[in-house]
C-alpha positions as CSV (number, residue, x, y, z in Angstrom):
1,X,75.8,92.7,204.8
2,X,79.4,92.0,204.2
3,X,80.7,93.9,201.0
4,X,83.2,92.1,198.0
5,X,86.0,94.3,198.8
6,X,86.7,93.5,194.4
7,X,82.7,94.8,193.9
8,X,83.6,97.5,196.0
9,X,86.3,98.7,193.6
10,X,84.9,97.6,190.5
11,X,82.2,100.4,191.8
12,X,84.2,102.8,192.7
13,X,86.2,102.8,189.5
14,X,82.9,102.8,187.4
15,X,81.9,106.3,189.4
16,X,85.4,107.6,188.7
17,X,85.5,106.4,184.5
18,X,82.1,108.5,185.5
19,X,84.2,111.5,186.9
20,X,86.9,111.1,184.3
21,X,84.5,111.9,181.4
22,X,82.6,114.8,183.3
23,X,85.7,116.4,183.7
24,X,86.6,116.3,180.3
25,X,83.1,117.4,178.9
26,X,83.1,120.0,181.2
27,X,86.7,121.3,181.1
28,X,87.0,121.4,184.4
29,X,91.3,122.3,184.9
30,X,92.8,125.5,186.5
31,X,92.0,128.6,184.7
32,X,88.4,127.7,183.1
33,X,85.2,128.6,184.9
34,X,86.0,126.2,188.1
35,X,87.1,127.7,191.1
36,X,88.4,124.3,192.1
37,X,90.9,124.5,190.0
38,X,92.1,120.9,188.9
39,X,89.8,119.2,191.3
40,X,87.7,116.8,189.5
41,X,83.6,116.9,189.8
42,X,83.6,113.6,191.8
43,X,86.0,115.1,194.2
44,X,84.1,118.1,194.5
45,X,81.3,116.4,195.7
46,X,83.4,115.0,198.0
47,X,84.6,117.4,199.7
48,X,81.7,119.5,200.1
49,X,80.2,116.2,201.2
50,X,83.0,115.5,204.1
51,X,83.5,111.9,203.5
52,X,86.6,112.5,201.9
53,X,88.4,110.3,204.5
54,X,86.1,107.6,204.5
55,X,86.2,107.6,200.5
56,X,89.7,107.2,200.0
57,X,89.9,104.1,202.4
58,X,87.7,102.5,200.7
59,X,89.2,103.2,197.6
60,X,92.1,101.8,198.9
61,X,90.6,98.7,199.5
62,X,89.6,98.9,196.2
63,X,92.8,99.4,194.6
64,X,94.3,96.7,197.0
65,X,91.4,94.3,196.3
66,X,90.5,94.3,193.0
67,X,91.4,91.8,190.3
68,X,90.8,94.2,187.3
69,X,94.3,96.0,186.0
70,X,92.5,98.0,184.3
71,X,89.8,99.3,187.7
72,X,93.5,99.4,189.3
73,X,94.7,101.9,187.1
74,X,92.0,104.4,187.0
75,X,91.8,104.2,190.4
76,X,95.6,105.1,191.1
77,X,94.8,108.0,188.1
78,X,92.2,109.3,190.6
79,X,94.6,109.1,194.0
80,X,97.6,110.6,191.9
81,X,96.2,112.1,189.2
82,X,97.0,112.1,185.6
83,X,100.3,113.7,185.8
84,X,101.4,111.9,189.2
85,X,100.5,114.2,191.7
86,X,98.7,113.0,194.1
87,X,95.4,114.3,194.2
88,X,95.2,115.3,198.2
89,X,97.3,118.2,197.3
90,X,95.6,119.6,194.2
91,X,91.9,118.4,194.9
92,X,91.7,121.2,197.4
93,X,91.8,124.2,195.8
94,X,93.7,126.8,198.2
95,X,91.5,129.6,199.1
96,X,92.5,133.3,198.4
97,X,91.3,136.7,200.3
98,X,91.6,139.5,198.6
99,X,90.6,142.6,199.4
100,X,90.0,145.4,197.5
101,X,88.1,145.0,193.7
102,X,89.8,147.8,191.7
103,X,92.3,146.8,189.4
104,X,94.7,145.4,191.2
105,X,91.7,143.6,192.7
106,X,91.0,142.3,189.1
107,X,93.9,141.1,188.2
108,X,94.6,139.1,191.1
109,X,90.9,137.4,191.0
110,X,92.2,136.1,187.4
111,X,95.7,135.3,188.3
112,X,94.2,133.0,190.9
113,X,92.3,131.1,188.7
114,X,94.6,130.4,186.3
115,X,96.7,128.8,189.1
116,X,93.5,126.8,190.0
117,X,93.3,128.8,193.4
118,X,89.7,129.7,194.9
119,X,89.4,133.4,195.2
120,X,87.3,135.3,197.6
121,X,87.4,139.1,196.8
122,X,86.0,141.4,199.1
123,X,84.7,144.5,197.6
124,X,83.5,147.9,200.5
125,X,81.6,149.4,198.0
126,X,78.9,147.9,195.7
127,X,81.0,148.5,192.3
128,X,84.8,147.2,191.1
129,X,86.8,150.2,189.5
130,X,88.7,151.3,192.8
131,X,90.0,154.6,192.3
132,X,89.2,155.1,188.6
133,X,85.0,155.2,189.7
134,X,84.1,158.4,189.6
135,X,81.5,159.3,192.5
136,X,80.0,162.8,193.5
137,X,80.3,161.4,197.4
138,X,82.1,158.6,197.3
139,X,82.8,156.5,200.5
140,X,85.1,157.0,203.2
141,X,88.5,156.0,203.1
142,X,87.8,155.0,199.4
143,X,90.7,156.5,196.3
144,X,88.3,159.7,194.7
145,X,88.9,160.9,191.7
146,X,87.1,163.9,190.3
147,X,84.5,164.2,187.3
148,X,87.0,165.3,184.3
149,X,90.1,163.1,184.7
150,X,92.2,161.8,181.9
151,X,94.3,158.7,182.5
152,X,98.3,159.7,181.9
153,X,99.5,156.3,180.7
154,X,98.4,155.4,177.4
155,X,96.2,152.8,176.6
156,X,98.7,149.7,174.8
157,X,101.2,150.6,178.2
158,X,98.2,150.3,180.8
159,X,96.4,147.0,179.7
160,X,95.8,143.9,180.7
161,X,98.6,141.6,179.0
162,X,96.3,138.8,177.7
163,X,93.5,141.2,176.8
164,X,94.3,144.1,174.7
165,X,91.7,147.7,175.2
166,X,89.9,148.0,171.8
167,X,91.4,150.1,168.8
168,X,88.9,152.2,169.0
169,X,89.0,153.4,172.7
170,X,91.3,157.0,172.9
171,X,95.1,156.1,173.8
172,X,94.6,158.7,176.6
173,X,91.5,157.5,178.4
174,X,88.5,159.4,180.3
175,X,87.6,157.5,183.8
176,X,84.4,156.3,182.1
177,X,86.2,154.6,179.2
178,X,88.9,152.8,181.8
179,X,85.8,151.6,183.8
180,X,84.3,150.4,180.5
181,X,87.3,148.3,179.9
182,X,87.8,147.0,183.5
183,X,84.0,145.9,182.9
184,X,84.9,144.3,179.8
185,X,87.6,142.3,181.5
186,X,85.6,141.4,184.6
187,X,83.0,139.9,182.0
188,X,85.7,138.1,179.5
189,X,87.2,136.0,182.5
190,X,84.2,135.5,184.6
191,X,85.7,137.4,187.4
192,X,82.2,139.5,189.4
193,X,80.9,136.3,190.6
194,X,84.2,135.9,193.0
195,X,83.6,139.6,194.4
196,X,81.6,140.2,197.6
197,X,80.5,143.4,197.3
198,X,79.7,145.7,200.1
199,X,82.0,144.4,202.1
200,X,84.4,145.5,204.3
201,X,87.5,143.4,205.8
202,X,87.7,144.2,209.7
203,X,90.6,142.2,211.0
204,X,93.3,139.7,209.3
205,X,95.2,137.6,211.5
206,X,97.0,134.7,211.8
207,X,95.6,131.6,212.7
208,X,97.4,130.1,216.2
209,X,99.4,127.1,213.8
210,X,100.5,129.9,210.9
211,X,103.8,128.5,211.3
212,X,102.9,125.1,210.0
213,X,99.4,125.7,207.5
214,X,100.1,129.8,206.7
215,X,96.4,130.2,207.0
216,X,95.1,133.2,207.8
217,X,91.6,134.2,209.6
218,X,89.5,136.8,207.5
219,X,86.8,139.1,209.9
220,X,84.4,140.8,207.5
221,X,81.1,142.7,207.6
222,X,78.3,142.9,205.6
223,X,75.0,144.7,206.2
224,X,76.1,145.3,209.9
225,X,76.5,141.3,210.5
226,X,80.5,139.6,211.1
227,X,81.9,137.0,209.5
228,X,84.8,135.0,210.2
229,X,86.4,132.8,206.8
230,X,90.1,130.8,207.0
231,X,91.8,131.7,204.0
232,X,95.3,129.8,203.0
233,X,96.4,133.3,201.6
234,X,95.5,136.7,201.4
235,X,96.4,139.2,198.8
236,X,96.0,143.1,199.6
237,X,94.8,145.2,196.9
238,X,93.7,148.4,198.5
239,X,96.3,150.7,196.4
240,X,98.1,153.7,198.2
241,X,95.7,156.4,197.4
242,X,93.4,156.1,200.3
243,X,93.7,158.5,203.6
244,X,93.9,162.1,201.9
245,X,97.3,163.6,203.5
246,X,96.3,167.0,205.2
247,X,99.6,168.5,206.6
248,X,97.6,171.5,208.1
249,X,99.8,172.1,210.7
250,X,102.5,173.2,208.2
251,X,100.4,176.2,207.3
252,X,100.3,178.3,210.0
253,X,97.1,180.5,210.1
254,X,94.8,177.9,208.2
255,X,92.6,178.5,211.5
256,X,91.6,181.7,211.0
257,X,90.8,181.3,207.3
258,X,87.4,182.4,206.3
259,X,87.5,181.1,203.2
260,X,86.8,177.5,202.1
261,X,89.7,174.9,201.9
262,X,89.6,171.1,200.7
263,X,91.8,168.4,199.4
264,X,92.0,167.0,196.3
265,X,90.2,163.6,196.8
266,X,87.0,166.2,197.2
267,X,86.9,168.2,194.4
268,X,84.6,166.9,191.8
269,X,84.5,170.2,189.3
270,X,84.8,173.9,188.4
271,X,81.4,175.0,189.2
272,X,82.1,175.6,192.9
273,X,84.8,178.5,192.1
274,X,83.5,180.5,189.4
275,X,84.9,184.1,190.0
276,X,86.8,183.2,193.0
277,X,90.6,183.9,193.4
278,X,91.7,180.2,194.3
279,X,94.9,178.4,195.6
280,X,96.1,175.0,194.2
281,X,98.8,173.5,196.5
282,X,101.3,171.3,195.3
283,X,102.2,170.8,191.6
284,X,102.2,167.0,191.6
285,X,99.6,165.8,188.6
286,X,96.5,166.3,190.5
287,X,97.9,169.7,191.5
288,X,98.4,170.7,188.0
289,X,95.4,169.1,186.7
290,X,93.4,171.4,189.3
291,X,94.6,174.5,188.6
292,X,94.0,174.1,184.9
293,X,90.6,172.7,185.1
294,X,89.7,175.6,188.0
295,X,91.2,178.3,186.0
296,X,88.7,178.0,182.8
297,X,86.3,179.4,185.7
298,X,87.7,180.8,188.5
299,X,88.8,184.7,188.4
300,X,92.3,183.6,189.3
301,X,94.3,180.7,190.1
302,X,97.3,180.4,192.4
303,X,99.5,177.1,191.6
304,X,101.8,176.7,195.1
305,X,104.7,175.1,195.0
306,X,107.8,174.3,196.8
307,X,110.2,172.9,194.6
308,X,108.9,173.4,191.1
309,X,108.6,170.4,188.6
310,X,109.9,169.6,185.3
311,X,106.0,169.0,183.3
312,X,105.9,166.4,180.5
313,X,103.4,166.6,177.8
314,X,101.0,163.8,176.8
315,X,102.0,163.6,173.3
316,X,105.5,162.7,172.5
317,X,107.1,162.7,169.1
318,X,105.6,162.7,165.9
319,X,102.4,162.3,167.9
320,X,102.7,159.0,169.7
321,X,101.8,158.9,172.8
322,X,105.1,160.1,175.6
323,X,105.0,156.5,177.0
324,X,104.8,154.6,174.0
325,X,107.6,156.7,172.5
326,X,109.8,157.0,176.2
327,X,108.9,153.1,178.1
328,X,111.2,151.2,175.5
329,X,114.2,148.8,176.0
330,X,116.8,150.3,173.6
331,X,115.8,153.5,176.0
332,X,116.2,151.7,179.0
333,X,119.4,150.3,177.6
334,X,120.8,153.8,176.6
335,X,119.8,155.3,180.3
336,X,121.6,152.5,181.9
337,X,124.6,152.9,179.6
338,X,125.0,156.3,180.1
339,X,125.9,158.4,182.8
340,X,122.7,160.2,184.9
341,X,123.7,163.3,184.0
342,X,123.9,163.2,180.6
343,X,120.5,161.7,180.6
344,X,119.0,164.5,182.6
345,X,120.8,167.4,180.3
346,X,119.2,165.2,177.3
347,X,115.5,165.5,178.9
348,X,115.7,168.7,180.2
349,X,116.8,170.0,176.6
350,X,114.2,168.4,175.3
351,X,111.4,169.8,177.8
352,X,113.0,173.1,177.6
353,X,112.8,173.3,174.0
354,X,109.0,173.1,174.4
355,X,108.9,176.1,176.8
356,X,111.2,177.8,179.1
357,X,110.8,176.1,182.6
358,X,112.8,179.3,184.3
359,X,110.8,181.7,182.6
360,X,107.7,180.3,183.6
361,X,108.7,179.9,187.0
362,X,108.2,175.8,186.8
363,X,112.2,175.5,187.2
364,X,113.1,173.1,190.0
365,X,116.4,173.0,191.7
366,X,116.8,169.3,191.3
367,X,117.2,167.3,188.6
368,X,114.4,165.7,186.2
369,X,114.5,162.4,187.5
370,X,114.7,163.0,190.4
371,X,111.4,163.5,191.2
372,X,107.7,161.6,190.1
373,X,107.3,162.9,187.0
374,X,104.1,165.7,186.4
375,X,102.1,165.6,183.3
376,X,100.0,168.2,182.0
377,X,99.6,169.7,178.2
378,X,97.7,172.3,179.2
379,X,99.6,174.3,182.2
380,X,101.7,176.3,180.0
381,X,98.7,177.3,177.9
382,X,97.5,178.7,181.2
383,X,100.1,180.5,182.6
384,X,101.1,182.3,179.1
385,X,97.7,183.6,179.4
386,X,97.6,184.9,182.9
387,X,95.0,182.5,184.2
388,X,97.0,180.7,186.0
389,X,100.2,182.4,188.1
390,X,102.8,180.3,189.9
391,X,103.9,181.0,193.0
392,X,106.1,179.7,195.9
393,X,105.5,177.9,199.1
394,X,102.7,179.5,201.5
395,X,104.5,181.4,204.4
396,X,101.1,181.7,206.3
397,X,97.3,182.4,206.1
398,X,95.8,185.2,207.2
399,X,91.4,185.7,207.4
400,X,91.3,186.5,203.8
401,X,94.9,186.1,202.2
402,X,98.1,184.0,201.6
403,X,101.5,185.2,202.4
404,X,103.8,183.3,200.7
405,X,107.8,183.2,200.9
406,X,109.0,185.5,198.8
407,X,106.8,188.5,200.9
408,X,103.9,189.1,198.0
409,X,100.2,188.7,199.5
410,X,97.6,187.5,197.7
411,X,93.6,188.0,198.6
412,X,91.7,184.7,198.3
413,X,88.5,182.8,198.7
414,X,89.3,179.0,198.8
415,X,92.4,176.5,198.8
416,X,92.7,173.3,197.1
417,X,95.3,171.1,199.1
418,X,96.4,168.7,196.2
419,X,99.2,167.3,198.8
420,X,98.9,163.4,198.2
421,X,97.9,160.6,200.0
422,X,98.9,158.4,203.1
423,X,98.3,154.4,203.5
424,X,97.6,152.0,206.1
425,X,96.5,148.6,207.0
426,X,94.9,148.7,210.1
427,X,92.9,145.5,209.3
428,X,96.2,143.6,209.2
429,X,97.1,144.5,212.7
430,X,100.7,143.5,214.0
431,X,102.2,142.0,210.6
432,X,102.9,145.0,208.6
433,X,104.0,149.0,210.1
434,X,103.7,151.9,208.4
435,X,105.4,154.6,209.1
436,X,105.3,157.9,206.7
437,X,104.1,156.0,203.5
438,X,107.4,153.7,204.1
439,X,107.1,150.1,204.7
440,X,109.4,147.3,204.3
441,X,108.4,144.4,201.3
442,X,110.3,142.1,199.3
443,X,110.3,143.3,195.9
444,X,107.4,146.1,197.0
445,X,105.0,142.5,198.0
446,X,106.4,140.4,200.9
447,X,106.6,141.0,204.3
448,X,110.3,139.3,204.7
449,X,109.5,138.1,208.6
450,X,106.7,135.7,208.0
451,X,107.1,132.0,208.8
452,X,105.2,131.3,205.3
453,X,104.7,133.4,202.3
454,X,100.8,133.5,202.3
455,X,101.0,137.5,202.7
456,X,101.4,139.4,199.3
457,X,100.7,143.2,198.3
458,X,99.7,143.7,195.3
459,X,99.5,147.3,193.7
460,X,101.4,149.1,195.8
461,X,104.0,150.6,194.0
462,X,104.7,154.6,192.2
463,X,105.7,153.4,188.5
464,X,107.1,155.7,186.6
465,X,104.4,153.9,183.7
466,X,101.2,152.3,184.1
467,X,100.4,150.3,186.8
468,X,97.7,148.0,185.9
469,X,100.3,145.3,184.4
470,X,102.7,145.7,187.2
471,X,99.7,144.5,189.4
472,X,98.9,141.8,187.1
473,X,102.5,140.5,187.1
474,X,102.8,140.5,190.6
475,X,99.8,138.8,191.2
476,X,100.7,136.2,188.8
477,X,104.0,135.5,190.7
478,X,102.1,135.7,194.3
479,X,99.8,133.1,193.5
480,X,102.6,130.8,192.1
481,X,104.3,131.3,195.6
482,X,101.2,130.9,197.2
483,X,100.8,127.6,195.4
484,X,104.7,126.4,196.1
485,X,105.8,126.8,192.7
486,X,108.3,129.8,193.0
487,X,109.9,130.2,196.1
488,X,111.4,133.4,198.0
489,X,114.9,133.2,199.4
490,X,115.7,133.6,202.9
491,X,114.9,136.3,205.3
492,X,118.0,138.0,205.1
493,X,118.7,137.9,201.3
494,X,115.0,139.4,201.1
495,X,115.6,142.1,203.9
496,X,119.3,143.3,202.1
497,X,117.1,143.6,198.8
498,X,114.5,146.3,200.7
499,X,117.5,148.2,201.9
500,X,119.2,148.4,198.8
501,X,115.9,149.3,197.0
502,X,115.7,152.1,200.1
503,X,118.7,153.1,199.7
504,X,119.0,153.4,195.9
505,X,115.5,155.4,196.0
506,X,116.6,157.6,199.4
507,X,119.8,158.7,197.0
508,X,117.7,159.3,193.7
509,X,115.1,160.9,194.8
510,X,114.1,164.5,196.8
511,X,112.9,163.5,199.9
512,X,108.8,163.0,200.2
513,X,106.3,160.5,201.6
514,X,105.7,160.6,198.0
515,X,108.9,158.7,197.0
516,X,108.9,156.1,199.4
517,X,107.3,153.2,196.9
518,X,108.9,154.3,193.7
519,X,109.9,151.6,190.9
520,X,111.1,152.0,186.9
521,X,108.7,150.5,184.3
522,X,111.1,148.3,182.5
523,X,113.4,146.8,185.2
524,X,110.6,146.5,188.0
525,X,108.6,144.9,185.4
526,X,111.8,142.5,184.4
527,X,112.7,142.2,188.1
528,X,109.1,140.6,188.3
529,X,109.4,138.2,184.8
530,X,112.7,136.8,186.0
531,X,111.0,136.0,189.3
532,X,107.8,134.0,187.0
533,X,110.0,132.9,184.2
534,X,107.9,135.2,181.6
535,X,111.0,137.4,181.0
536,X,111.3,137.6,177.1
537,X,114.1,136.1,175.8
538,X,115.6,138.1,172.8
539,X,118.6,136.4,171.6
540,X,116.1,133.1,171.3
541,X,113.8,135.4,169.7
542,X,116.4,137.1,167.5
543,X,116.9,133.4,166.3
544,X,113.6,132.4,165.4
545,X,111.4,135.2,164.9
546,X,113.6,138.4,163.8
547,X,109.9,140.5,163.1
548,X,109.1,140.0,166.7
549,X,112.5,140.6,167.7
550,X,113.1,144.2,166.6
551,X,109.6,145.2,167.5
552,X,110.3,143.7,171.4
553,X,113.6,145.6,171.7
554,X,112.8,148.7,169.7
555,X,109.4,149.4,170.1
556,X,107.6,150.0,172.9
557,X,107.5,147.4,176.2
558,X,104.1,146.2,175.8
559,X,102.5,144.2,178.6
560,X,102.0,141.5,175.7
561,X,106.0,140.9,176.2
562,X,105.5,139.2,179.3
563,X,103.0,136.6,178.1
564,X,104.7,135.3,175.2
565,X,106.3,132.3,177.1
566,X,106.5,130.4,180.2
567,X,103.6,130.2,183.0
568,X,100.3,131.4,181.3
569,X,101.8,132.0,178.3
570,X,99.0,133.6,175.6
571,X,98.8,132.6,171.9
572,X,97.7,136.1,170.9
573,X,101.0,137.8,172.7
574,X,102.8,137.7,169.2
575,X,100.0,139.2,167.0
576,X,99.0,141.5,169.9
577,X,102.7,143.3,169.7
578,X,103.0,143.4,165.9
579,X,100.0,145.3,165.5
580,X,100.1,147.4,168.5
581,X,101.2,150.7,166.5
582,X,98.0,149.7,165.0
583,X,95.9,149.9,168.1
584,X,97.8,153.5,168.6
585,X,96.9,155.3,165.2
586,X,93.4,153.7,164.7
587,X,91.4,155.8,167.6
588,X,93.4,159.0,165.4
589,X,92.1,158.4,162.1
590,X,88.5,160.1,161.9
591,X,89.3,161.7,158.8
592,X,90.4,160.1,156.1
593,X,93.6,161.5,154.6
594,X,95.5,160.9,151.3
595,X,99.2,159.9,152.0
596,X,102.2,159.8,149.9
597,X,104.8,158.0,152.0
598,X,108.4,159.2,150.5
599,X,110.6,156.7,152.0
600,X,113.6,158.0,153.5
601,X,117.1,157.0,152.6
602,X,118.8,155.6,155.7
603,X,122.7,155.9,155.4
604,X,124.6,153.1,155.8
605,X,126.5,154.3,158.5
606,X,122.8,154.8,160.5
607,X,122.2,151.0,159.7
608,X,125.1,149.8,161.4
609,X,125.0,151.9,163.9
610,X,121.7,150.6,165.1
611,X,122.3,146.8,164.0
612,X,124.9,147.2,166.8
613,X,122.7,148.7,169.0
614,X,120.0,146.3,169.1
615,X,122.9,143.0,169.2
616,X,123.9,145.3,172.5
617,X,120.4,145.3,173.8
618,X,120.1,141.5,173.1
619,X,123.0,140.8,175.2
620,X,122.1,143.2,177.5
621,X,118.6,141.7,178.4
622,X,120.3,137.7,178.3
């Protein structure tokens, strides 16, 4: 039978007037509950169906054939699209490995669907959370946190930036509260049902034509059975804390120890030392954290350290939380403006004011930034009561003491090694070395040597703030580069940026594995914005909406700033920073208490002082 080539595309343009309205009933576009991103119903049928080929020549014919203007133009809407683009190179949604489902993991899930990507995440365990999911044996090679910790970033500087952490939730979170809110997220965007969950990614490689397609070939197991996927992209979301760093050999004696020893990642409580005489090494947060909690029931704690540390305190001034207070541009502004030294003798006043660091032997020789920053309230607490003494660096172990280097002996019965973390990616074989926690990325994500950009990091960065929206932003920029839509600049611009980044972080700070993937809040964050196009813009904003203005440049920098324009920009991002201080106080208030606000006069001379401070930031940030 001999078919009217004008039937034939009178037929197909009834399927796709069809297709057209199903799409619009169903809201099928990038970022709603389709994981083919703009790809039409019809054409999803299509292409699980194979006939794609076969469809569109006929179509042609169609198109070619028919005597109907109007068949003509839905069918050239169908090949190109509504906006022009031809169809072949949106229909297909790209398909995104990631692996890891903690935060990180999240965020990148939902960043790939608002770019109408298809994400595959592949999740070891049988949970999301990552590092914040507290387990009493949790798996091997997995980020372990123990039973009591506290988040130190508060909650309005660690959320996601379209989806704000209730008002009631504490700013300074317990593990169970963050994994409630990651929970949340997961079910406000839809994002479990893109998470293959116990399992494990064996091998990553490239795929023989890399250098033309950038596709990548994905080996996974699940329930002891491999599986091998092709993946136009993959996005790494494993985090740094994941092979506990052990530096035995630099204790000479630990051999003939009698006593227990462990490292941080597998402590889980107290209980274990009540009444012992215990060691915490290394006075990094964890450190710290340890020999508080252990000192409420051990007979004595021992906090070793070989450099000292400069310890912040949760709560900052008039009770806000530090980061809130600290993490704002006029700050960032002020720091840049003025010399490093006088910005360390300002901090250290300030911390010293609080209580002695020299007297309680918590002095460092170098300065306060030059080093992660520790936070603890409670440390000071412990060591003006005696529970806790500080000591100096272990000299050597003997069966049932601790020499350390300034000659004094102590008897002990265990040793909590809270010395950090190492990472790797041995399932990525050949395309990425690590060597001592340093590894070379463009802007902390892209290896600079690949023949495509189809390789991105996300997560692994040491912010001196939260992390959780610097992984969002960066997956929102890899995906976009994924997709074609931002591009990276040439091999060597990208390698003389990593060096300058080594370099400028080699000169700031004291020399550690620790502070090989260090980045500032504010200008890492920027760094990123510019990159998307999200950066906000405050002389425009100055212009048009003054309120929103002064809160962006003198408040605190929000994750909201970096939705309130260009790609996924969010309607709420104005209303979520005005009432942010709101979110703060509300968690505080359990008791109702009668104010009487006096205000305070402002002299003038204050006024203009700061009207020329905020016109300095505006130009500043242009």
């Amino acid at each position: 039978m001999k078919l009217n080539p004008s039937f034939l595309g009178i037929a197909l343009s009834s399927l796709l007037a069809i297709d057209l309205w199903a799409s619009k009933r169903l809201g099928v576009c990038a970022g709603e509950d389709s994981a083919w991103g703009s790809a039409r119903p019809l054409m999803k049928v299509i292409e699980v169906s194979g006939h794609g080929i076969p469809w569109l020549l006929g179509t042609f014919c169609g198109l070619c054939q028919s005597d109907s203007s109007a068949a003509r133009e839905v069918l050239l809407n169908l090949l190109f699209g509504e906006d022009g683009d031809p169809v072949a190179k949106g229909s297909m949604a790209k398909r995104v490995a990631i692996i890891g489902g903690g935060s990180s993991g999240l965020s990148a899930i939902k960043a790939c669907l608002e770019e109408g990507l298809e994400p595959v995440c592949f999740e070891r365990t049988g949970d999301i959370g990552g590092l914040w999911r507290f387990e009493e044996h949790p798996e091997e090679g997995r980020a372990s946190i123990y039973r009591s910790v506290i988040i130190n970033t508060s909650k309005e500087m660690m959320c996601f930036s379209d989806f704000p952490i209730p008002e009631d939730f504490p700013n300074y979170m317990h593990n169970s509260k963050i994994m409630e809110y990651f929970r949340m997220y997961a079910q406000h965007f839809d994002l479990l049902r893109h998470i293959r969950f116990r399992t494990s990614v064996c091998r990553v490689s490239k795929r023989p034509n890399f250098a033309t397609t950038g596709q990548w070939e994905v080996v996974t197991e699940s329930e002891g059975k491999q599986e091998t996927n092709v993946f136009d992209a993959v996005l790494v979301c494993t985090g740094h804390h994941t092979e506990a760093h052990l530096p035995l050999s630099t204790f000479p004696g630990i051999e003939k120890f009698k006593g227990r020893y462990l490292h941080s990642r597998d402590y889980k409580d107290s209980r274990d030392f009540t009444d012992k005489r215990v060691i915490v090494v290394g006075i990094g947060n964890s450190g710290s954290d340890l020999a508080v909690e252990i000192s409420q029931a051990a007979k004595q704690v021992f906090l070793s350290t070989r450099r000292g540390a400069w310890i912040f305190n949760r709560v900052g001034d008039h009770g806000y939380p530090l980061d809130i207070v600290f993490t704002t541009r006029m700050k960032a502004f002020l720091k840049d403006l003025l010399s490093v030294s006088t910005v360390n003798n300002f901090v250290e006043k300030q911390l010293n004011a609080r209580f002695n660091h020299s007297h309680y032997g918590l002095k460092p020789k170098h300065r306060v930034f030059d080093q992660h920053p520790t936070i603890n309230d409670d440390l000071p607490n412990r060591i003006i009561s005696g529970r806790v003494r500080v000591k100096p660096n272990i000299q050597e172990f003997t069966e049932t003491s601790a020499i350390f280097e300034d000659g004094t002996r102590e008897d002990i019965d265990a040793v909590v090694f809270a010395t950090g973390y190492r990472f790797s990616f041995p399932f990525l074989e050949s395309c990425v070395k690590v060597v001592e926690n340093q590894i070379s990325l463009y802007k902390f994500m892209f290896p600079p040597d690949l023949e495509k950009p189809t390789l991105a990091f996300i997560g692994l960065i040491q912010p001196l703030g939260a992390i959780m929206p610097i992984s969002e932003l960066q997956s929102r920029w890899a995906t976009r580069v994924f997709k074609g839509l931002n591009k990276l600049p040439p091999q060597y611009d990208m390698e003389a940026d990593i060096k300058q980044k080594k370099e400028a972080m080699a000169k700031r700070y004291v020399k550690s594995q620790r502070h090989t993937i260090q980045v500032d809040y504010i200008p890492y964050m920027d760094e990123l914005a510019c990159q998307l196009g999200v950066k906000p813009n405050l002389l425009t904003l100055f212009l048009t909406d003054p309120k929103l203005a002064l809160e962006v440049a003198l408040g605190p920098c929000t994750p909201y700033q970096y939705r309130l324009q260009g790609p996924g920009a969010w309607a709420g991002a104005r209303e979520a920073i005005l009432t942010q201080r709101q979110r703060v106080i509300k968690p505080l208030q359990t008791r109702h208490v009668e104010e009487n606000p006096l205000a305070p006069t402002v002299p003038l001379i204050f006024k203009l002082v700061g009207a020329v401070a905020v016109l300095a930031v505006i130009f500043a940030y242009l």
